[in-house]
C-alpha positions in Angstrom: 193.0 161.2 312.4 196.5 159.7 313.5 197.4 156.7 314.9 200.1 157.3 317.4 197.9 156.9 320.2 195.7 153.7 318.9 197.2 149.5 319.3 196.8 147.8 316.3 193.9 145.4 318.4 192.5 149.1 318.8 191.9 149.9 315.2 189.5 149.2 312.4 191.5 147.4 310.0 191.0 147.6 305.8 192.1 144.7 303.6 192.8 146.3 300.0 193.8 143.6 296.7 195.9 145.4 294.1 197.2 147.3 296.4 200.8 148.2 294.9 200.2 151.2 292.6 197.4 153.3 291.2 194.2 153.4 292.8 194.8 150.2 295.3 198.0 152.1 296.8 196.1 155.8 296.7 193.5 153.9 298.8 196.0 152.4 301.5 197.3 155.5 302.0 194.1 157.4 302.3 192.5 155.0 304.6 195.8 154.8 306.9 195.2 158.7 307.0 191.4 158.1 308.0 193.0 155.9 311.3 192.6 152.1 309.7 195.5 149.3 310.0 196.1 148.6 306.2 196.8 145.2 304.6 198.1 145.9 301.7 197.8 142.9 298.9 199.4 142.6 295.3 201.2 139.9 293.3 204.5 142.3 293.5 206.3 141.9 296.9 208.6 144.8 296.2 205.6 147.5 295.0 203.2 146.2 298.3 206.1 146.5 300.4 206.6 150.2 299.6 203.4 151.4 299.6 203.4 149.7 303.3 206.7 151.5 304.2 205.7 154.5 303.3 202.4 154.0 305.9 204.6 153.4 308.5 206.9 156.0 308.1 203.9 158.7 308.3 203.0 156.7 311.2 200.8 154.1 310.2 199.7 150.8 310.5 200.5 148.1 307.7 201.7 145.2 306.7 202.5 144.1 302.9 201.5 140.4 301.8 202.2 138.8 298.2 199.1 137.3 296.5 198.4 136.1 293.6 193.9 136.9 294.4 192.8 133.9 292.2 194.6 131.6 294.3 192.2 130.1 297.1 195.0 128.8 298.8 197.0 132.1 299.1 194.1 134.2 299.6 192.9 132.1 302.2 196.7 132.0 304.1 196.2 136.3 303.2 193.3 136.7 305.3 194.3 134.6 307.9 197.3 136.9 308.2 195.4 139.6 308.1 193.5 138.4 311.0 195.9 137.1 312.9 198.1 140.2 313.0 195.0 142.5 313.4 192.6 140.3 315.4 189.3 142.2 313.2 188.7 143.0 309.8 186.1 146.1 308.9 186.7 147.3 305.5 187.6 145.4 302.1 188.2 147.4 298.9 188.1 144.6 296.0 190.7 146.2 293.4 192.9 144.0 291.9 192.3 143.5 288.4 194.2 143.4 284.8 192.8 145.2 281.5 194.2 141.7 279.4 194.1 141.7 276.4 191.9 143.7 273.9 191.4 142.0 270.7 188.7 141.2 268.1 186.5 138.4 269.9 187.5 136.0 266.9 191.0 136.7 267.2 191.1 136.4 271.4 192.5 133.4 272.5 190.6 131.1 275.2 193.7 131.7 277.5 193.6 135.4 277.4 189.6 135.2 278.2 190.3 132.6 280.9 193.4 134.8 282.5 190.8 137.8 282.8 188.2 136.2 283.5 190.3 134.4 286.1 192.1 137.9 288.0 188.7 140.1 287.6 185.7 138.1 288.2 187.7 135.0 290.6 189.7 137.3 292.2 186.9 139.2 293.6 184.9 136.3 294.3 187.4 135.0 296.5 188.1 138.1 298.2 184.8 138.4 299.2 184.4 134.6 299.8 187.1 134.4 302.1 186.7 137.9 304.1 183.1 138.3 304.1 182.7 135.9 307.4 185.1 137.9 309.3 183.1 141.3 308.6 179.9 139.5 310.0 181.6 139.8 313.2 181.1 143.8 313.6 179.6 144.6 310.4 181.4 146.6 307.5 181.8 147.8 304.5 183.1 146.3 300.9 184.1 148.3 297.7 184.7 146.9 294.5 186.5 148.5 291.8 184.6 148.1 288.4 184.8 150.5 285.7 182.7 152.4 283.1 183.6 149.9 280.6 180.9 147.0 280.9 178.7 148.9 283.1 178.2 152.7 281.3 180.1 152.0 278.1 180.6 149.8 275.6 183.1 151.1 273.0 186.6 150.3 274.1 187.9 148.6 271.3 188.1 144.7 271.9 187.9 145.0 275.8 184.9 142.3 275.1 186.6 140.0 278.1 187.1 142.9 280.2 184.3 144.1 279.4 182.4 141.3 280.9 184.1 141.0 284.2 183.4 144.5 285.0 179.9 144.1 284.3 179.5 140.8 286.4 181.6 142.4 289.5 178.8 145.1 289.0 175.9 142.4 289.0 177.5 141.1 292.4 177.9 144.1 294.1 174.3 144.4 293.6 173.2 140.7 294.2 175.3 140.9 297.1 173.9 144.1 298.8 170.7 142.6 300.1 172.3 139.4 301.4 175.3 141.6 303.0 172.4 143.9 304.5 171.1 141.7 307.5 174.8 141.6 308.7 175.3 145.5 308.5 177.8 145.0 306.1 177.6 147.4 302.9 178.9 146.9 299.7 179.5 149.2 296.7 181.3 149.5 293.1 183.4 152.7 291.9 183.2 152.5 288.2 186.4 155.2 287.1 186.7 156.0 283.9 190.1 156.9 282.0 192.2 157.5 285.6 196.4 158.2 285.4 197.2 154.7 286.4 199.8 152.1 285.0 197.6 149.8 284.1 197.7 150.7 280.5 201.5 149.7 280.6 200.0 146.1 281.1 197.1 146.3 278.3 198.1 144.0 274.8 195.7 145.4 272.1 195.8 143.5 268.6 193.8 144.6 265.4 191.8 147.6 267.1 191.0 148.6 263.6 188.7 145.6 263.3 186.6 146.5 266.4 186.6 150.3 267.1 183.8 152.6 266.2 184.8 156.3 266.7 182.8 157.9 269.1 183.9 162.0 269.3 183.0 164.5 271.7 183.9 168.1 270.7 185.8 168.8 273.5 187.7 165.6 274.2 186.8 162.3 275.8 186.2 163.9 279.4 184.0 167.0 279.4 184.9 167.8 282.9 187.9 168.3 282.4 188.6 168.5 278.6 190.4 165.1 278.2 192.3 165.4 281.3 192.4 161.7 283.1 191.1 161.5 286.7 193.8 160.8 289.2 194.2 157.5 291.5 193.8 159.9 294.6 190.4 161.0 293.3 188.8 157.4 293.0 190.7 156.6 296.6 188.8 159.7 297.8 185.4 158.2 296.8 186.2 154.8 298.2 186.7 156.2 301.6 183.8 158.1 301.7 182.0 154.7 300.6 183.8 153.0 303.6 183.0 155.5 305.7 180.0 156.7 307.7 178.9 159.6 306.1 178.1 156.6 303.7 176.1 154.8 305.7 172.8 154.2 304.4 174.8 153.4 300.8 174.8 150.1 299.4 174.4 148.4 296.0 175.2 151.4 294.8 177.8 152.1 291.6 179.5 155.7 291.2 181.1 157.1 288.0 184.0 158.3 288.7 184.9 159.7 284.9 184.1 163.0 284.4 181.1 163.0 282.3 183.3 160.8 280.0 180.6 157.7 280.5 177.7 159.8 279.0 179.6 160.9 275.7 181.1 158.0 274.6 
């Protein structure tokens, strides 16, 4: 579906957090291609922007807004943004989020716990918080990027912090889907497992010798694919679907995207 023929007032808009790389920027693109104006959020104006040019030049709709997502004031001036410039808001994908750091829980400061804790679990409680009442007005749907860690697994090496907020933005999703229901608004988690993103780039790991316990499969980590990481475009693919129709009778729901690597490790 293209959008040469549709006016921004025209189109179903999709609000996506993290939305400057990896799976956040796979997903702008993907639902641009799907017909949807896309506000694209992330702390980096330069990576946001980009992803937003690049809408536009395939003929698109977007617009590219700095945020920092645990900041109720920017998030709040975000969405107003969003609805100003758009007039409607129908789909939210809830991705931004950090790995942190990954330490022995002994050895983990409070400030690394608190800055996780703080990006993960408050960043997707204000994203919801502050969109949710303009998605009463037609109904839609919410996605919110979890992860096996927390939720499948529980071997990562020190990802106790992590760990936790992907577990609790699983227990809202699910808390959430009954409330959400009465509005017609869905609401869903993708839990990837080990995906080519650069969020590894960002991880600090200290002392994984103290925490891991091997756990070998004899064909590699992912079975489907013989250790091969999933791609960004692959979780993207599932979010749509989720945002989508075909999905319509979906909500609560989590889905592994890992390859088979949940169920081995």
């Amino acid at each position: 579906m293209t959008t040469a023929f549709m006016t921004p007032a025209a189109m179903k808009t999709a609000l996506v957090t993290g939305g400057g790389s990896g799976i956040g920027a796979a997903t702008a693109g993907i639902l641009s291609r799907a017909g949807y104006a896309v506000a694209v959020l992330a702390r980096s104006a330069d990576d946001i922007e980009t992803v937003a040019k690049h809408i536009r030049q395939a003929g698109g709709e977007a617009i590219a807004i700095p945020v920092d997502v645990s900041d109720e004031a920017a998030m709040r001036a975000a969405v107003e943004t969003v609805i100003g410039t758009y007039g409607r808001l129908d789909t939210v994908v809830a991705n931004a989020g950090i790995n942190g750091v990954w330490a022995p829980i002994d050895d983990l400061k409070p400030e690394e716990w608190d800055q996780t804790i703080r990006i993960n679990l408050r960043g997707t409680y204000l994203t919801l918080n502050l969109t949710i009442p303009h998605l009463k007005a037609e109904g839609g749907a919410i996605v919110v990027v979890s992860s096996i860690n927390g939720t499948r697994t529980f071997t990562t090496a020190g990802a106790s912090a992590y760990a936790v907020t992907k577990a609790g933005q699983l227990a809202l999703v699910q808390q959430l889907a009954p409330e959400l229901g009465r509005h017609r608004i869905r609401i869903n988690a993708v839990c990837p497992g080990a995906i080519d993103t650069e969020i590894e780039e960002s991880t600090t790991i200290r002392h994984r010798e103290k925490t891991e316990v091997p756990s070998i499969w004899p064909e590699g980590q992912i079975p489907l694919t013989g250790n091969v990481a999933g791609t960004s475009e692959e979780v993207a693919e599932a979010i749509a679907f989720l945002v989508s129709d075909a999905a319509r009778h979906i909500t609560g729901t989590p889905l592994w995207i890992d390859g088979g690597q949940s169920l081995v490790r």
